[in-house]
SESEKOL-620225 format. One record per residue: x, y, z negated of N, C-alpha, C in turn. Coordinates in steps of 0.1 Angstrom, whole numbers, plus 5000, padded with zeros to 4 digits. Each point is the difference from the previous one (the first is absolute). Layout:
# SESEKOL-620225
XYZXYZXYZ;...
This chain:
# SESEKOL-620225
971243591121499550134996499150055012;498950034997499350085009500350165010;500049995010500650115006499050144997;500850084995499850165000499050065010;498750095001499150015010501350135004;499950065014500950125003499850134996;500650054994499650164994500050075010;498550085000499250035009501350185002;500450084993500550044996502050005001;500149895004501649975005500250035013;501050025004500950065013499649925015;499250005003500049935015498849924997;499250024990498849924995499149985018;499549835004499350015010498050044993;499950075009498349954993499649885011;500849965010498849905006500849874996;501149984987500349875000498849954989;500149855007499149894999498550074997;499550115010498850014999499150035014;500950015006499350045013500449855012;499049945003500549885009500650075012;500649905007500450085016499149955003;500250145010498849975013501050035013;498850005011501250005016500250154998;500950045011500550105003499150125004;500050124994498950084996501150135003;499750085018501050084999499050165004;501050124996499050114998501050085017;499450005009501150085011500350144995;501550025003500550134997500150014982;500249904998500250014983501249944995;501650004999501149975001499749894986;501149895000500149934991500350074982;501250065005500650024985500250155001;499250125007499950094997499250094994;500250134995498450024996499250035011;498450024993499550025007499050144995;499650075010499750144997498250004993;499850144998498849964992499049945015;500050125005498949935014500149845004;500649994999500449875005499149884984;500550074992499649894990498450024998;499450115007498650014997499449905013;500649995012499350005010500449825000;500949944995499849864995498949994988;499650094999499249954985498150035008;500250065011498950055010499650124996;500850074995499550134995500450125005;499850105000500250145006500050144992;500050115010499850124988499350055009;499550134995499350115007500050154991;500250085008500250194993498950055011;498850014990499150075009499950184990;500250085014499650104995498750035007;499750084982498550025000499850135007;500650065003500150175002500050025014;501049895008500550035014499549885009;498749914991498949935008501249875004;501249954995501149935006500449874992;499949895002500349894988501149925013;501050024994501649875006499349914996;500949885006499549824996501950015005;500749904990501249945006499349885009;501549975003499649865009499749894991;500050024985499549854993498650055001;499150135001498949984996499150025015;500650025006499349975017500149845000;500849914997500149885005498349994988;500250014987498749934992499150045011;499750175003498650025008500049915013;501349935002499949915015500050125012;500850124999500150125008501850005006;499949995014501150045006500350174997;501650044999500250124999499650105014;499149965011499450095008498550005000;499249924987499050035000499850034988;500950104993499250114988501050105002;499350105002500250165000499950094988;500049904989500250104986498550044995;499349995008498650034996499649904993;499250044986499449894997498449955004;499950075014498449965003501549865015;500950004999500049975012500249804991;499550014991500149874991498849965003;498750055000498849985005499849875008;500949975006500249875009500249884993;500250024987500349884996499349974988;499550114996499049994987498450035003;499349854994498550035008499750064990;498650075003499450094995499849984986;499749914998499249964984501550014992;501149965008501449974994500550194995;499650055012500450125000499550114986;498749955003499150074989500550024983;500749854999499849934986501750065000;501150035005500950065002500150154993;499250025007499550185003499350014986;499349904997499450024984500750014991;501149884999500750054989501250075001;500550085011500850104995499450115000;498450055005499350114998499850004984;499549914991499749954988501750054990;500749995002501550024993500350135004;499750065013499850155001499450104990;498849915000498950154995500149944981;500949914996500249974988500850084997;501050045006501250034994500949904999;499949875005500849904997501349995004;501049964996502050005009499749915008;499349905004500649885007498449965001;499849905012498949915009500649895001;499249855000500249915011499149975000;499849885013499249955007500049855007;498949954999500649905010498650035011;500349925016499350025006500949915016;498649995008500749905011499950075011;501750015009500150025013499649935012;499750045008499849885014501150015004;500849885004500649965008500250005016;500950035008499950025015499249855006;500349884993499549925000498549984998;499350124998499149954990499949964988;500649944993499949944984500650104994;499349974988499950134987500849934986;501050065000500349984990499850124987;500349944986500450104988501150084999;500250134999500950064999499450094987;501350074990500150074988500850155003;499050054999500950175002499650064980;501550095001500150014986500650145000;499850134998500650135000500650054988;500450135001500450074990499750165004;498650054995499750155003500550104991;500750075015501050144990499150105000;500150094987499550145004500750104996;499550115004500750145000499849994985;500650184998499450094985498950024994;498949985011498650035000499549904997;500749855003499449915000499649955014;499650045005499249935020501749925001;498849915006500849905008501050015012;500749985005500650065007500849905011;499949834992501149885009500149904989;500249905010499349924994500949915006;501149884992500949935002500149864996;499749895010499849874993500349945009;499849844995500449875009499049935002;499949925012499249925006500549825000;499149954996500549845005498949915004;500849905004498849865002499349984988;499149924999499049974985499649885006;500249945006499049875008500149914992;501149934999501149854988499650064986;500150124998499550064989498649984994;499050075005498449965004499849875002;500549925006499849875003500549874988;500850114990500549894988498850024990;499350134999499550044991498749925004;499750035012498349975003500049824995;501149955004500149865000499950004984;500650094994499349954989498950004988;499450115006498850064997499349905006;500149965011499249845006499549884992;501449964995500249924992499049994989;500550154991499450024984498450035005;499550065012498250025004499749814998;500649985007499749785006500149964984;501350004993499649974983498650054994;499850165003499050044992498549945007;500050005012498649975005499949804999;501349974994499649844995499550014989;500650074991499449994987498750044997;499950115007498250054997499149875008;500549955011499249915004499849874995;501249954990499949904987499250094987;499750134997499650054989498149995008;500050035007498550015005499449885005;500749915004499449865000500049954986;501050034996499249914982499450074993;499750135002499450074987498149975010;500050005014498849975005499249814996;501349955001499549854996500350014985;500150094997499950004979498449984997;499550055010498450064995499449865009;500449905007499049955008500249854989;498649964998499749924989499549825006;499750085011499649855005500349995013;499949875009500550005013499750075011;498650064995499150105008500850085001;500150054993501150164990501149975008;501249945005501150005000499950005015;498949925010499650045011499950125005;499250084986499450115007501250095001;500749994992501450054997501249985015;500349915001500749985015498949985012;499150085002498949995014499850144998;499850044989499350154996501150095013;499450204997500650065007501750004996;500849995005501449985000500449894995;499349905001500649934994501249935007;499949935015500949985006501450114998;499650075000501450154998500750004987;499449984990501049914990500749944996;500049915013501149865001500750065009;500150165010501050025005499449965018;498649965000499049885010499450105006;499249955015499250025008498949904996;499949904999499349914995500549904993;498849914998500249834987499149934998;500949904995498849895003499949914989;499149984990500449944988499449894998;500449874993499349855001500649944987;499349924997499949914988499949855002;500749954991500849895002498749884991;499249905008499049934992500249885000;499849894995500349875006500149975011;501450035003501349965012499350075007;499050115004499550065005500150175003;500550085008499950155001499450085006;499550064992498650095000500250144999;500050095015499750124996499250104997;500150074993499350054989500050195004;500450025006500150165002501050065012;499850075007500550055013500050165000;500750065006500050134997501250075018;499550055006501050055010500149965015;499249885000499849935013499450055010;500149975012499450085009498549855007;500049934990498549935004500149874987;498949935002500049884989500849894997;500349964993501149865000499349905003;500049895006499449925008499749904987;498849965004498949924991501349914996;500249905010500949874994501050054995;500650154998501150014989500150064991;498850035000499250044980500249914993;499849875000500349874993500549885009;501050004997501249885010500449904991;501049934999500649904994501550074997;500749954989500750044996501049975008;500850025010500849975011501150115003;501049975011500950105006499350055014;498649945005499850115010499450164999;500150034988499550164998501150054992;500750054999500750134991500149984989;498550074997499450024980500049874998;499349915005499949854996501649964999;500949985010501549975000500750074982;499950105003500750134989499649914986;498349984997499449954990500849814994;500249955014500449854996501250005000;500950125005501549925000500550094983;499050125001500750094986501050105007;500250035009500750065007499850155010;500450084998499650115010501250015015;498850055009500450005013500050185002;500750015013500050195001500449975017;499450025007499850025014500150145002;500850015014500250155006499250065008;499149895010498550035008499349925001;499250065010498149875000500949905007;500650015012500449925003500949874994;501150064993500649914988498849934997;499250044992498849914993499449905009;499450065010499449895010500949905000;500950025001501349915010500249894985;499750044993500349904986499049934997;498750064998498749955003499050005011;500449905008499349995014497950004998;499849954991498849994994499550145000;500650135002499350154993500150055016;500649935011500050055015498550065005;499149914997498450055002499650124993;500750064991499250124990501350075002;500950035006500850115005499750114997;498650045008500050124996499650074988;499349874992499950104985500950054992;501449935006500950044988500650125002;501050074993500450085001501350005011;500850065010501350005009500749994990;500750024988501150034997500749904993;500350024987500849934996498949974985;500549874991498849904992500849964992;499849974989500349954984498849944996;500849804997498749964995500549924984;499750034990500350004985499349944996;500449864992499449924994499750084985;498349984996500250064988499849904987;501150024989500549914990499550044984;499449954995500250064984500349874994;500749964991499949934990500449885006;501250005011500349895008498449935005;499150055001498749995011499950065006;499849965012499850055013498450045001;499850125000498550065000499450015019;501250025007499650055015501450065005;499250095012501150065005499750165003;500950055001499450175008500950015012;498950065011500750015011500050135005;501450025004500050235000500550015017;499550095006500250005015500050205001;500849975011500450135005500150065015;499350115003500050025013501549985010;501050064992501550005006500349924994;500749915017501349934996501550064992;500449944990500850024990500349854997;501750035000500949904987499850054988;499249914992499950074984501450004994;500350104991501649974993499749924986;500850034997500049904988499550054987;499950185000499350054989498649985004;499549995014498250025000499749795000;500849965004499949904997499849954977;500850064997499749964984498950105001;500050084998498850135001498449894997;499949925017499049934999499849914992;501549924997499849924993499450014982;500450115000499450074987499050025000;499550065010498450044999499049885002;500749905004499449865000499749914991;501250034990499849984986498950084989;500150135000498850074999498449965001;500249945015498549955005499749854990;500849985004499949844991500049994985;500250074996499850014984498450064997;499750065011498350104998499949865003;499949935011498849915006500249874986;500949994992500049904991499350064990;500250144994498850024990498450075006;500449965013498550025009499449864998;500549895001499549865002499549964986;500750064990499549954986499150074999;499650125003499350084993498849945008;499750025012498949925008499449874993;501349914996498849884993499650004990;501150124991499250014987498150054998;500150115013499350054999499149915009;499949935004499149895011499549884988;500649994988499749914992499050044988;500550174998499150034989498750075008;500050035012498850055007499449895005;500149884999499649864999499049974994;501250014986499249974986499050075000;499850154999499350125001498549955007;500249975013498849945011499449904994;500849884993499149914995499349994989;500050154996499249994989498450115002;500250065008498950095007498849865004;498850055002499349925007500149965019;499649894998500449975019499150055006;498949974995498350045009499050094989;499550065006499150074994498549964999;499449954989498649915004498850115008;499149965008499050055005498850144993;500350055002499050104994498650055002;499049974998498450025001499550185006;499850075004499850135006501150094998;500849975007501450064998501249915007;501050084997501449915008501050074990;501049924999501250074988501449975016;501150104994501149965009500850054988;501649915004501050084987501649975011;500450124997501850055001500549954991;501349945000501449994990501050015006;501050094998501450055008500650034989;501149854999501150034993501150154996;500549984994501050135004500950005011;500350145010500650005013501350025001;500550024982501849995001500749954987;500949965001500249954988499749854992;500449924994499849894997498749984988;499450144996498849994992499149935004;499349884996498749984996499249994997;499250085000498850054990499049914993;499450104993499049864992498550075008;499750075008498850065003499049825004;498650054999499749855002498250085003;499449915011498650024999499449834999;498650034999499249864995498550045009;499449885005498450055001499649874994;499050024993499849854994498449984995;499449905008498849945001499349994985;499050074998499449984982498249995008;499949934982498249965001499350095003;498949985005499150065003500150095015;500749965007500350075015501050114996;500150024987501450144999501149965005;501150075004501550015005500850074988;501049974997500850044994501350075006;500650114999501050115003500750024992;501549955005500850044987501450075010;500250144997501550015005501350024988;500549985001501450054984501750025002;500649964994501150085003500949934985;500949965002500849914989501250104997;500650034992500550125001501449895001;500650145006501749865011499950015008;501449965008500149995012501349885003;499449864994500749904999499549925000;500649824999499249905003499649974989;500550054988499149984987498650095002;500550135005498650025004498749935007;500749975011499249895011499549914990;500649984991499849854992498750054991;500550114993498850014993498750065005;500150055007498850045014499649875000;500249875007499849895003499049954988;500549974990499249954985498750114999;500250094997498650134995498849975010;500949985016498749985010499049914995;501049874999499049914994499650004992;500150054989499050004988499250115000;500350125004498750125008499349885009;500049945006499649935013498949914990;500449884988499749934995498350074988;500750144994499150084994498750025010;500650055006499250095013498449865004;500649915004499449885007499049974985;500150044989499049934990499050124997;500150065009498850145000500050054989;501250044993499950114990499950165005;499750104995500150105003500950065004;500550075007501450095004500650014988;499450074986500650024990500749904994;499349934996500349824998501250005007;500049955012500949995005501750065000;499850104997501150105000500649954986;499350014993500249994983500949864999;498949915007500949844998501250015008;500050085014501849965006500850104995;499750134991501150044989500149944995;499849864988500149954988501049895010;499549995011501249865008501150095004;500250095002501150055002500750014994;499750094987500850034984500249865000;499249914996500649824999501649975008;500050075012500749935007501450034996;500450134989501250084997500849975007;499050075015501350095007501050114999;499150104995500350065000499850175011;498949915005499550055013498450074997;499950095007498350045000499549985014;499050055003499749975012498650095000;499650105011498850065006499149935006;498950014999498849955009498550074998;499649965013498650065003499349845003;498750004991499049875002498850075008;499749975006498250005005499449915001;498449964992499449915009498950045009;499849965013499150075008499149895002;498650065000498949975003499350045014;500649975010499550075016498450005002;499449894998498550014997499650134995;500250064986499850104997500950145002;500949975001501050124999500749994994;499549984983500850014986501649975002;500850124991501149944999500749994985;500549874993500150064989501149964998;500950164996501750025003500350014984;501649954998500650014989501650025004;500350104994501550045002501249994988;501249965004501049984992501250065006;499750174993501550045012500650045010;498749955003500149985020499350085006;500250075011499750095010498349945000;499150135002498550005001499549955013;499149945003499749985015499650105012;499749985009499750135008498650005009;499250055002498849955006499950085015;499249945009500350115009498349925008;499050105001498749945002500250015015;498449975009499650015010500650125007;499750104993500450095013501350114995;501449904996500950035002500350104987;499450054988500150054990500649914992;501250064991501349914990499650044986;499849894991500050034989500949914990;500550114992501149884986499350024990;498649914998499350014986500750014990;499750054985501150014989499249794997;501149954992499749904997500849964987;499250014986500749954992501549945001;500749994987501349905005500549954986;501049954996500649944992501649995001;500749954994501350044996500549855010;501250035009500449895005499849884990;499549875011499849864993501549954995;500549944987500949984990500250134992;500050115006500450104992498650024991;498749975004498850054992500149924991;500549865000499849914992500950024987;501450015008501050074987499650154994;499650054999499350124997498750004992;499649875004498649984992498850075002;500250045015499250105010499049925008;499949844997499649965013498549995003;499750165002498849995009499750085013;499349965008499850075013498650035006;499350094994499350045004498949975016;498749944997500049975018498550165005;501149975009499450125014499149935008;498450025003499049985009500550145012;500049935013499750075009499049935011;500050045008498849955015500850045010;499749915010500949975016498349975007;500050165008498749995003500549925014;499249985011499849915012501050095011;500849925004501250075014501250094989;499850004986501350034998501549904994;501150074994500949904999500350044987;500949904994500950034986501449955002;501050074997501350034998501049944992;500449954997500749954990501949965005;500650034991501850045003500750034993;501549965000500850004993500650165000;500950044992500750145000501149995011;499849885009501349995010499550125015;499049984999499650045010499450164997;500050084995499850164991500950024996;501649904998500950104988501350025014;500250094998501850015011500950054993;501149984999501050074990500050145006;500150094988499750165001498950105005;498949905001498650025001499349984991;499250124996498949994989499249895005;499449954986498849845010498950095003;499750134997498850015000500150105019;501050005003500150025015500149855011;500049864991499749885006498849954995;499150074991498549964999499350085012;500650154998499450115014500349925014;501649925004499949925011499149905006;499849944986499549845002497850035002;499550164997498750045001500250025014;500850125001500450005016499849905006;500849905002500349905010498349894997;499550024989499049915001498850065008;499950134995498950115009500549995017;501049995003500449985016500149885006;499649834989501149945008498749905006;500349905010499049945005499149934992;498649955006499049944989500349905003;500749895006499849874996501449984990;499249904993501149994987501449925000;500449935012500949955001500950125004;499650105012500250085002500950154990;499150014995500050114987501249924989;500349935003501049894986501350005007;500250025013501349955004500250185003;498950085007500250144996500950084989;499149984992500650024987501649964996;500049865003501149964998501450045007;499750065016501050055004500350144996;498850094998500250155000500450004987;499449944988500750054986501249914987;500249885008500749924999501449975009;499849925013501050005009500750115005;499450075006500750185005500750074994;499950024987500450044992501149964992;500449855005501149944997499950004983;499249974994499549934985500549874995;501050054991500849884992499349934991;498750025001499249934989499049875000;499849954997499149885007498550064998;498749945006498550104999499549835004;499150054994498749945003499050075002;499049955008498650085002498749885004;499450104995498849875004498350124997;499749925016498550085001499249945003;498450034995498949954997499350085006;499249965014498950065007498749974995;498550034996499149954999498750085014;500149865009499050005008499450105000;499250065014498950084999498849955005;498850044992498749945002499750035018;499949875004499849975020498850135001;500050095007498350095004500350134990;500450014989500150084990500750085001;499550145001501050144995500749974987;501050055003500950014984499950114996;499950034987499350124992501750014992;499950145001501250014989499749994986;500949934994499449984983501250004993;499649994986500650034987499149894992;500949924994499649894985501250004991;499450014994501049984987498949974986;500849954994498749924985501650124986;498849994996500350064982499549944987;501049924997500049904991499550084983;499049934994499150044989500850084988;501449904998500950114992501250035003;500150075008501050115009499650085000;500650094992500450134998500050105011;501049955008501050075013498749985012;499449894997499349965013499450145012;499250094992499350155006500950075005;501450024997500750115004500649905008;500549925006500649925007498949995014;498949955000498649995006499850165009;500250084992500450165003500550035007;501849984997501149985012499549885011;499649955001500049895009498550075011;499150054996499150095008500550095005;501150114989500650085011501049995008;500349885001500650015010499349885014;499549984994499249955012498950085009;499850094994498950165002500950065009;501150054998501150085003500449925017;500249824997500149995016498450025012;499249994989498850015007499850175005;500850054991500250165004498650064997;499249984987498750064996500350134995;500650044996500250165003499550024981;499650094999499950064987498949894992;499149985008498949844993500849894990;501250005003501249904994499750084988;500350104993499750034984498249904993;499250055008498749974995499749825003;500549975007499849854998501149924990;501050064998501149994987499250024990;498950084998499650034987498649934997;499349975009499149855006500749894987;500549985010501149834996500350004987;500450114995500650004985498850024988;499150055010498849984990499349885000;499349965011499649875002500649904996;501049985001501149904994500050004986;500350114995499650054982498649954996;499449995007498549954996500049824999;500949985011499949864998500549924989;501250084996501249924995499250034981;498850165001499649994991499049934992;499050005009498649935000500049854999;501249945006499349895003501449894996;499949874998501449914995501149945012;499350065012500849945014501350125006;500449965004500850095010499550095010;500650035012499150095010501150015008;499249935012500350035015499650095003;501050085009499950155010500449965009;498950035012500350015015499950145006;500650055010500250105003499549975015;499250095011500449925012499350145010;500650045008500150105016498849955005;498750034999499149955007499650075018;500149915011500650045011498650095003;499150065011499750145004499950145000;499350095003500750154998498550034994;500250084988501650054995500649904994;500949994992500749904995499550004986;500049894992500249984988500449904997;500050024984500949924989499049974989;500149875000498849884992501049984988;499950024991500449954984499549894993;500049904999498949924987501149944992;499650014985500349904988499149934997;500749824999499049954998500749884989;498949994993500249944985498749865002;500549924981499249935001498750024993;499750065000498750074989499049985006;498649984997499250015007499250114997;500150074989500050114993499550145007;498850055009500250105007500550154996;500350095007501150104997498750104991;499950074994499250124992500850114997;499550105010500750145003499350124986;500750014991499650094990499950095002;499650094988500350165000500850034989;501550004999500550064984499650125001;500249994983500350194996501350035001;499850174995501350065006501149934991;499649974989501349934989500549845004;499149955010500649864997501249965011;500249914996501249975000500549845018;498550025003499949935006498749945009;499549915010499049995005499850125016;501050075003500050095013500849885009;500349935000500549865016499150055010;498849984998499449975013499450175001;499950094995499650115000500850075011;501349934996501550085008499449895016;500049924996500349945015498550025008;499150024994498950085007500350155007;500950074991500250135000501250015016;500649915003501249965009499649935014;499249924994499749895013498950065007;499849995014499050045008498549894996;500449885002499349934990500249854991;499649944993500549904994499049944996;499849854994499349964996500749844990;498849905001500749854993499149905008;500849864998499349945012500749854986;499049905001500549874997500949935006;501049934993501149965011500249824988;499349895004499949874993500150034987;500549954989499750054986500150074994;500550125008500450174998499350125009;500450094997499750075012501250145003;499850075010501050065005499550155001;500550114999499950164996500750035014;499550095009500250025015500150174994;500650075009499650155007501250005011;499350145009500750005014500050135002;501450035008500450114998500250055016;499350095002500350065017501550065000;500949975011500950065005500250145005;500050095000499650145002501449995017;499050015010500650005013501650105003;499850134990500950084994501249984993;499749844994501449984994501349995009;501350034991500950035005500249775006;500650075015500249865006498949875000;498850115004499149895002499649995014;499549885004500149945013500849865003;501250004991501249885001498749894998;
């Protein structure tokens, strides 16, 4: 039968059977065995005391238990409570004096406090004073009666454990902030920048670290952070051996924990020469493991020597595990993305063929995060008759199906292009190959073919961002330029045409061409990355290699752009000896509609950078007549050149010129007709005008003076 526990409750009950061990002999002087013992007595074993301070007669008693807490012989207190001043420093005094002044002016029965005495010795311990404030009828205070004791073992259990529970909490935040910071790092870059970045050694609990990667039998470090100079060339990449640490840690699978530099030296005689880069203190070197593979090692160092315990010991160990799980989906993500940015490259062109009065240069920059890659794609491609072909586009996606189908379109845009069909042509046939391909995919593009001998440029768009011009002397223009319905999508739609745009690239200017990677930023309107990209072209250097990597850092790289871009620019030569004249070409096709008001816009704003001042109305109304005459009279279309003719005063040269041979005949209508005032008006407008034969056509001129008075003239 099991024995009965003792009722706590029965006659002679022990409380210390079977619970208190012995200990040695623990005697109190002046304290009888088996007698009682008085209250004083039982306070002043317990280190405690009393005190009756009267508030009235400026007088506070201390028994002898509460002079021993203050550490006061009975001939040095005189009842004064300033004669305590000796034992309480100021700040102690203060925080005292606060809180029974504070329970005073409350009305409160009772105060305590804690606060520390100095000792005759010097040392300061905790002591607890605790009152009870009497008052009269009126209420005022009058005395004030309490006990005093030690607090030291007291204070000292608590802080110890408030120690503890801060050391739990500052592990865990430092396990919650190391993974949620390597949550976001995607690639080995990323997880670098993550343990090098600012704090990052402080994370691990570190002064510094040292991080390496494990390669055919080979260890390679890869990131440093905390050091007070460089890690020595030959142990960036070593052999996988026991003379280094990280390399040892890496091949045995095992972690080491050293208490100082010295320990370490003394273990690895090999690190005696670089002494001083390391840290004095104490070092943790952790092999890092995922997946039973050994990826590397991390190495954690600290100014003070310390025996790590056994909680900062796992601590690391955990955070090591942490590391190693990033650097294993850092290593996949790297080759995925090294395989489809591969693929991506080999489908672009390698070289770019030679160009006749002119130079072409082109950008491609992948995306900067993330495992996307894009379908963006450019082409320059050699066609008959000395033309160049310009193609930039954009595969909609951001995958290797994309890459994939990017890859196919080039070549058959590439294949069209090369049999000298027209831009339109062109566009038309690689929508019908696309739709064929049921992807499912569309794709944007801009064609040009340039003719640098003459200027001509003839553009066709699908979707895709307009080109940008920017002449000789630094003036930006985004001609309007017909367009058409993304290539596959026009085809499924039964849309598939694209209108083609004549423009001119007079001598010393350039043409623009780019993907939406480089103008779009998440939460930016594009049309504040068209305003960038005028900007940056109006400021950025004239050589073209120059101006391309420009670009590419201020509105692409800098800005940390998750998107892939392409760009690609077309300079045409300036005539050797020759002033460059500012100009304006544009052609207006025989049945277009839109042609005149487009032609319109494209004068005014080209007037506007020339800053002609109020003349910008009357030569708009020039153009729209003359032009009207062409597209009326005659079965051809009609070129408009616009052009800044250079001395003072200034003017502005207009001509349309057609194929007619047909000379112009200035009428007189009546008041009722309906027509025949063109040239009446542009007589009535232009200072002067005339017609001039131009090979089996001829061309309609007038010129318009600058009025020195216009607003911002001079520029």
């Amino acid at each position: 039968m099991a024995e009965r526990p003792p009722d706590p409750s029965a006659e002679g009950s022990d409380p210390r059977a079977d619970r208190v061990a012995p200990r040695g002999e623990e005697e109190a002087p002046g304290v009888p065995d088996h007698e009682p013992v008085g209250l004083r007595e039982r306070l002043s074993l317990n280190r405690m005391g009393t005190f009756d301070w009267d508030l009235d007669g400026g007088v506070m008693e201390l028994d002898p238990g509460a002079l021993k807490v203050f550490d006061l012989r009975p001939g040095e207190y005189d009842g004064a409570p300033l004669s305590l001043l000796s034992r309480l420093p100021a700040e102690e005094g203060l925080r005292l004096d606060a809180a029974l002044s504070q329970a005073l002016q409350e009305g409160n029965a009772s105060y305590g406090a804690y606060f520390r005495i100095q000792c005759r010795d010097g040392t300061r311990r905790w002591t607890h004073s605790q009152g009870r404030i009497l008052r009269n009828a009126r209420g005022a205070p009058y005395r004030v009666v309490g006990i005093v004791r030690e607090a030291t073992s007291e204070l000292a259990d608590s802080a110890l454990l408030r120690s503890l529970q801060e050391e739990r909490q500052r592990q865990t935040v430092m396990v919650q902030q190391t993974t949620a910071a390597l949550a976001r790092a995607l690639s080995v870059r990323d997880v670098t920048r993550v343990l090098t970045g600012t704090g990052g050694a402080r994370r691990f609990g570190a002064d510094a670290l040292v991080l390496g990667l494990v390669a055919n039998d080979r260890f390679e470090v890869i990131a440093t952070a905390g050091l007070d100079g460089e890690v020595p060339a030959d142990m960036m990449n070593s052999w996988l051996d026991d003379t280094l640490p990280l390399s040892e840690a890496a091949r045995s699978r095992r972690p080491s924990f050293l208490s100082t530099r010295g320990e370490l030296v003394a273990r690895y005689p090999r690190l005696r020469p670089f002494v001083d880069v390391l840290p004095t203190g104490s070092a943790a070197f952790l092999p890092l493991i995922a997946q039973d593979t050994v990826l590397g090692a991390l190495g954690l160092f600290n100014h003070e020597p310390a025996v790590q315990s056994a909680e900062a010991r796992n601590l690391a160990l955990a955070l090591a595990g942490v590391v190693a799980q990033s650097l294993q989906r850092a290593t996949l993500f790297d080759q995925e993305r090294e395989f489809a940015t591969g693929l991506q490259e080999t489908m672009l062109p390698r070289r770019l063929p030679p160009i006749a009065g002119g130079e072409v240069t082109v950008r491609y920059h992948p995306a900067s995060v993330g495992r996307d890659v894009g379908g963006d794609w450019y082409d320059v491609i050699a066609l008959p008759q000395g033309r160049t072909g310009l193609v930039v586009g954009d595969v909609q996606g951001h995958d290797t199906h994309a890459a994939a189908v990017m890859g196919q379109l080039r070549i058959a845009l590439r294949a069209y292009a090369s049999e000298g069909h027209a831009p339109e042509t062109v566009l038309v046939r690689a929508s019908r190959f696309l739709a064929e391909l049921e992807t499912e995919r569309f794709a944007t593009c801009t064609y040009v073919q340039a003719d640098l001998e003459s200027g001509a440029l003839h553009l066709a768009r699908a979707g895709h961002l307009g080109p940008l011009i920017c002449n000789s002397s630094r003036h930006i223009d985004w001609p309007q330029v017909a367009g058409g319905l993304p290539l596959g999508l026009a085809t499924a739609f039964g849309q598939d045409h694209f209108p083609e745009t004549q423009l001119f690239l007079e001598p010393g200017s350039t043409l623009l061409l780019c993907t939406d990677g480089l103008v779009e930023q998440p939460g930016r309107d594009i049309a504040a990355g068209i305003e960038a990209l005028s900007a940056a072209v109006r400021a950025g250097p004239a050589e073209l290699d120059a101006l391309a990597d420009r670009l590419s850092y201020l509105l692409w790289a800098e800005p940390g752009s998750d998107d892939d871009m392409a760009l690609l620019l077309l300079h045409r030569s300036a005539v050797r000896g020759a002033t460059a004249t500012p100009r304006l070409r544009l052609h207006v096709h025989q049945a277009d509609p839109a042609g005149t008001a487009e032609v319109r816009s494209a004068v005014r704003r080209t007037l506007d950078q020339w800053r002609a001042g109020a003349v910008t109305h009357d030569v708009e109304v020039a153009a729209s007549e003359l032009i009207a005459n062409a597209l009326t009279h005659t079965e051809s279309g009609a070129l408009v050149s616009v052009e800044l003719l250079p001395g003072a005063p200034r003017r502005i040269r207009l001509e349309v010129e057609d194929r007619s041979s047909q000379w112009p005949r200035r009428r007189r209508p009546g008041e009722t007709a309906t027509s025949g005032r063109g040239l009446l008006l542009v007589e009535a407008l232009a200072d002067r005008w005339g017609a001039e034969p131009r090979g089996s056509g001829k061309a309609l001129w007038c010129e318009f003076s600058v009025p020195e008075t216009a607003p911002g003239n001079g520029a």
